[in-house]
Backbone bond lengths (Angstrom), bond angles and torsions (degrees), N, CA, C in turn:
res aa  C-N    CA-C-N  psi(-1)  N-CA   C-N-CA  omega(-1)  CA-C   N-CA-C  phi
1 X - - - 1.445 - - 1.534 108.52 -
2 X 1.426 110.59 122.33 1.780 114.72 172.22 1.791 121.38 -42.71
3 X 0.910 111.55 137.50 1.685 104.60 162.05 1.486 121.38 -67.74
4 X 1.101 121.41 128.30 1.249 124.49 -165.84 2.038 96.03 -69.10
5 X 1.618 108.70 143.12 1.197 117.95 163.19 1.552 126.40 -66.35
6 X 1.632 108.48 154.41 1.269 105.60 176.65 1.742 108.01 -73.74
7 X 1.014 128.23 159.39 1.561 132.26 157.78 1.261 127.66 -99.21
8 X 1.198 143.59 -175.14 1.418 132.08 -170.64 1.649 91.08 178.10
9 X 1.752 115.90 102.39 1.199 116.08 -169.93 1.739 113.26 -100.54
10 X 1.575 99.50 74.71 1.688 85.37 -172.58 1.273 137.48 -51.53
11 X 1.515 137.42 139.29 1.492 130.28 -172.27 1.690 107.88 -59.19
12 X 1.226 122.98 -52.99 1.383 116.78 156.56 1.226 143.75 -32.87
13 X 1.493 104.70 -13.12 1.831 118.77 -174.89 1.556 112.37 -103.09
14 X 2.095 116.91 -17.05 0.672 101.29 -134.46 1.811 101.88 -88.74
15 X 1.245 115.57 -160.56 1.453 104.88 -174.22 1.874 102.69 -143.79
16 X 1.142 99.59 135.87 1.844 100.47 178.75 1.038 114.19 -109.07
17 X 1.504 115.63 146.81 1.567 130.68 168.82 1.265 106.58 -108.78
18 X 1.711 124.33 141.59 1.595 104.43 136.09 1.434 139.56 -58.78
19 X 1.327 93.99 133.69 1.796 94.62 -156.16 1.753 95.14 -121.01
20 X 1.282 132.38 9.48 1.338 139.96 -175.56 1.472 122.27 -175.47
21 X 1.663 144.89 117.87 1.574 90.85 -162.33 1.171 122.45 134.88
22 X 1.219 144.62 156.34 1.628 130.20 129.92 1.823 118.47 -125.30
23 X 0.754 122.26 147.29 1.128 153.23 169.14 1.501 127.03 -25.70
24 X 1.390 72.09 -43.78 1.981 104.74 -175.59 1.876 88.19 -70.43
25 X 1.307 136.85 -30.38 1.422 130.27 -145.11 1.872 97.30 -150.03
26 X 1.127 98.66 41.51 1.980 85.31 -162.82 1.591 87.05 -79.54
27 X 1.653 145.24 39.50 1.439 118.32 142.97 1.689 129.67 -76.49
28 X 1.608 94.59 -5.42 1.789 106.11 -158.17 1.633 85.59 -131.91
29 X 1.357 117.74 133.60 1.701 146.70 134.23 2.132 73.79 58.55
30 X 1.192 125.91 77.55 1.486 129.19 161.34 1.420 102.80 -137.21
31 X 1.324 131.38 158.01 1.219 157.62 141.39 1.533 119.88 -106.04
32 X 1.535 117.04 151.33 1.592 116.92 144.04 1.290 123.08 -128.61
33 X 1.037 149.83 -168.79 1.319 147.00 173.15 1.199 122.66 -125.36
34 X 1.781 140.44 170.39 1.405 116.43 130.60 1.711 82.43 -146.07
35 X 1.557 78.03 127.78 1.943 96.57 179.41 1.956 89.57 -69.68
36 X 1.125 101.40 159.04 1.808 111.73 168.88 1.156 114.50 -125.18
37 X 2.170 113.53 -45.48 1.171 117.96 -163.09 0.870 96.13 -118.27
38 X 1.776 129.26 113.68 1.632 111.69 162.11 1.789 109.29 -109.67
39 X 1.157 105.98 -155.14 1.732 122.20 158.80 1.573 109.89 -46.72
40 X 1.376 99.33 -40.95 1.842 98.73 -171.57 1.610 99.18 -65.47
41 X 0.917 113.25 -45.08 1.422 119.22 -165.52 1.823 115.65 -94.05
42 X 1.396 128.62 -18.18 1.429 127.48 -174.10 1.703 104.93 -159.45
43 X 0.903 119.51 94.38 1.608 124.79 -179.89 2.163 107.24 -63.02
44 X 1.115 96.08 22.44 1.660 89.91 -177.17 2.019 97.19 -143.82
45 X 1.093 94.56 -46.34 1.823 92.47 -162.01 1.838 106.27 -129.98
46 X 1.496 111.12 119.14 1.571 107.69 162.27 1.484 121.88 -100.05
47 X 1.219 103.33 169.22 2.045 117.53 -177.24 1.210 107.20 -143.33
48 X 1.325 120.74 176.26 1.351 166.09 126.30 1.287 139.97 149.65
49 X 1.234 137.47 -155.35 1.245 127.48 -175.17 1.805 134.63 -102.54
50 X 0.956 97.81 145.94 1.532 95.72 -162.84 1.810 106.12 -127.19
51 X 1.419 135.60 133.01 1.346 153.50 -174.02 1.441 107.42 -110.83
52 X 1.136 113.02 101.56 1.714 130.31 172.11 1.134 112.80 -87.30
53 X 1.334 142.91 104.68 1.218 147.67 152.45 2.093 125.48 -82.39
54 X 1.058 99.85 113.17 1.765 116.49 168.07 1.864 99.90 48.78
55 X 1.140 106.29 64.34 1.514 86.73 178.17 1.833 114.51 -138.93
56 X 1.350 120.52 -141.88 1.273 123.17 -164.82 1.556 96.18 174.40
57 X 1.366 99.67 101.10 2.000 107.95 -176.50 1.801 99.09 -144.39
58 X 1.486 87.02 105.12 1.314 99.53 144.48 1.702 134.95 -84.15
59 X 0.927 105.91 142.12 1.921 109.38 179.08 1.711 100.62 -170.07
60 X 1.158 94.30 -172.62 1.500 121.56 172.39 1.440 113.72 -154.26
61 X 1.767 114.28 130.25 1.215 124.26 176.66 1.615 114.64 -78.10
62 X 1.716 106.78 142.55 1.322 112.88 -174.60 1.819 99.84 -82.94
63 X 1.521 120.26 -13.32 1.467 110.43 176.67 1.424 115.93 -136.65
64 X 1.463 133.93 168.16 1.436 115.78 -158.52 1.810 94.25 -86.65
65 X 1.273 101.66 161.36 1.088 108.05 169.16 1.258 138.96 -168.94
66 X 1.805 136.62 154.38 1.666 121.64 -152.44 1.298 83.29 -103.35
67 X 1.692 111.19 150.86 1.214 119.59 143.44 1.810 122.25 -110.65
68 X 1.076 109.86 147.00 1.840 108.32 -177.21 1.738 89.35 -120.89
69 X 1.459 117.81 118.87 1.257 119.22 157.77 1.221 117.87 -76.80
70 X 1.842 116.80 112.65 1.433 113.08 162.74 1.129 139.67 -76.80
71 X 1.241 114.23 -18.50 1.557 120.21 -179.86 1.820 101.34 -165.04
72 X 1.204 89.21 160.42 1.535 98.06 -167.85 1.742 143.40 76.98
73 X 1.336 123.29 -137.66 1.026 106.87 161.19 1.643 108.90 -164.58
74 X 1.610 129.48 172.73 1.246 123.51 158.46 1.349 105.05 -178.14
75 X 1.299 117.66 -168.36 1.727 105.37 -158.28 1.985 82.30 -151.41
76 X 1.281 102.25 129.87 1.550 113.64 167.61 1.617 93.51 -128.50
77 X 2.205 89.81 141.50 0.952 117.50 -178.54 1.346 127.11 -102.30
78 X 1.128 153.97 139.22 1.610 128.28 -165.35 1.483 81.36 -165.40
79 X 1.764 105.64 137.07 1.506 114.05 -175.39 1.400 143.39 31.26
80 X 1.219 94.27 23.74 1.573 117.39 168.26 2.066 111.85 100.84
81 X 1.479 98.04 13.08 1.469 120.97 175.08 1.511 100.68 -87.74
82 X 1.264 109.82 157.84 1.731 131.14 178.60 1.426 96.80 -137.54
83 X 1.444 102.85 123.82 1.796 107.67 170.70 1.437 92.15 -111.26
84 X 1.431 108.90 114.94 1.967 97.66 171.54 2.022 86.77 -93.62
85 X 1.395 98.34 149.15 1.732 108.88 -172.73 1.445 94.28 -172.25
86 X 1.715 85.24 123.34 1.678 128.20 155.81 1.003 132.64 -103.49
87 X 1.330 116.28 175.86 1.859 120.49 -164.56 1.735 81.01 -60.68
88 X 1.915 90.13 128.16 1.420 105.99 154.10 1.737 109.06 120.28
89 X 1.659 107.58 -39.57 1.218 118.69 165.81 1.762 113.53 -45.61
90 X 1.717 104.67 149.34 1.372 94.37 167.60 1.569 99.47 -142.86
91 X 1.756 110.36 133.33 1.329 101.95 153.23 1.378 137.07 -135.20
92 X 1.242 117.38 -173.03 1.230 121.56 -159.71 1.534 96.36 -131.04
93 X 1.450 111.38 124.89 1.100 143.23 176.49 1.971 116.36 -117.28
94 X 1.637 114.47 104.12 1.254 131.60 -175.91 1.279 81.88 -63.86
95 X 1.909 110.82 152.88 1.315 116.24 153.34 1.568 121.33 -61.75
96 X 1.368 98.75 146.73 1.705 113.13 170.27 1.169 111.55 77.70
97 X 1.599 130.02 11.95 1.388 131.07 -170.43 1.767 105.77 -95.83
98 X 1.306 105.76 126.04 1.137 89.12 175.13 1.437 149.99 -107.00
99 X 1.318 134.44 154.80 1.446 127.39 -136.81 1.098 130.65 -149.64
100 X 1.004 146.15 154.32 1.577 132.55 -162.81 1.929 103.50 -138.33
101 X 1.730 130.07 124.63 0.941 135.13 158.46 1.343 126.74 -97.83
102 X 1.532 105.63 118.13 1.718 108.47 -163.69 1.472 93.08 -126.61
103 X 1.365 98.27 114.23 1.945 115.58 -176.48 1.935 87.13 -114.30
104 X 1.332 102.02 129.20 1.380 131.83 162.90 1.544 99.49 -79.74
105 X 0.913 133.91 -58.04 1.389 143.94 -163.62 1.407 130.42 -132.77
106 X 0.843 159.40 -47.75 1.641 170.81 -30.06 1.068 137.10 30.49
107 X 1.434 132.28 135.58 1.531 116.89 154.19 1.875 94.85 -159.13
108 X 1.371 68.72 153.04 2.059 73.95 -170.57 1.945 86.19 -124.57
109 X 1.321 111.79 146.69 1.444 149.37 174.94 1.186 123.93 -113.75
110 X 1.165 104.06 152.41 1.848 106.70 170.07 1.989 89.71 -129.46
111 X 1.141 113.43 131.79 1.608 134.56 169.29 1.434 124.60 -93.52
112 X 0.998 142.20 139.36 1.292 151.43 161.64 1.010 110.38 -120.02
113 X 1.820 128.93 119.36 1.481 119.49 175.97 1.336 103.41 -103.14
114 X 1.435 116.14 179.84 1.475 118.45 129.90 1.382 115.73 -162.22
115 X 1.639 127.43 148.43 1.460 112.39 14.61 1.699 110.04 -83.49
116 X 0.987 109.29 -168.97 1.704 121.03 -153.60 1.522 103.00 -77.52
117 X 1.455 95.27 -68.89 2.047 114.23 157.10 1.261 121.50 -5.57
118 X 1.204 119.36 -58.13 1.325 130.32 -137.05 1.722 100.04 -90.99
119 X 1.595 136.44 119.58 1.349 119.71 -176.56 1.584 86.69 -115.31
120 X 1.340 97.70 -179.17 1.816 137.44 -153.83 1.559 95.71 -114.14
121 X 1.653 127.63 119.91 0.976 139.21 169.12 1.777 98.82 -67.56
122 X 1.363 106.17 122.52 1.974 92.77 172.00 1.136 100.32 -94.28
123 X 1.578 98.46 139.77 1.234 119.90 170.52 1.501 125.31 -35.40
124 X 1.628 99.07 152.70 1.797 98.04 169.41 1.432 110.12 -104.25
């Protein structure tokens, strides 16, 4: 079996989805995405980055996972805790815990899950 290659995900390459939202209005309660790491690429752990615009989303993840804030800011709540976090903060979110993301303004992330499989109901 080959060794799997390194990757190198340039910010210039990357590509967005709406991931919350529409398109038509992404200044109020929108997201986009760009998946990096899926199944095709890592049979254990996925990534990439995601852009939150003006919103308030509760959910809970089906797998654990890091977040690294790159820019901006927002504050998630979980069991009556407030994380205020800016570019640079990182957290860690156990699976199934549940949590609330409240962006005043923007903030864009980079994610690491695992396992890879497993996706995130988006919020209503």
């Amino acid at each position: 079996m080959p060794m799997p290659e390194i990757k190198c995900f340039k910010a210039a390459d990357r590509t967005f989805e709406t991931y919350m939202g529409s398109p038509d209005r992404p200044e109020k309660d929108y997201a986009r995405i760009a998946k990096l790491v899926g199944p095709e690429i890592s049979q254990s752990m996925g990534g990439g980055v995601v852009t939150y615009r003006k919103l308030t989303a509760p959910w809970s993840l089906p797998f654990d996972e890091l977040v690294v804030v790159l820019d901006g800011a927002f504050t998630v709540t979980s069991a009556g805790k407030a994380y205020d976090c800016v570019a640079g903060d990182v957290l860690w979110f156990p699976a199934h815990t549940p949590l609330t993301y409240e962006v005043a303004d923007f903030v864009t992330v980079f994610y690491a899950k695992h396992p890879v499989g497993l996706t995130a109901a988006v919020p209503s």
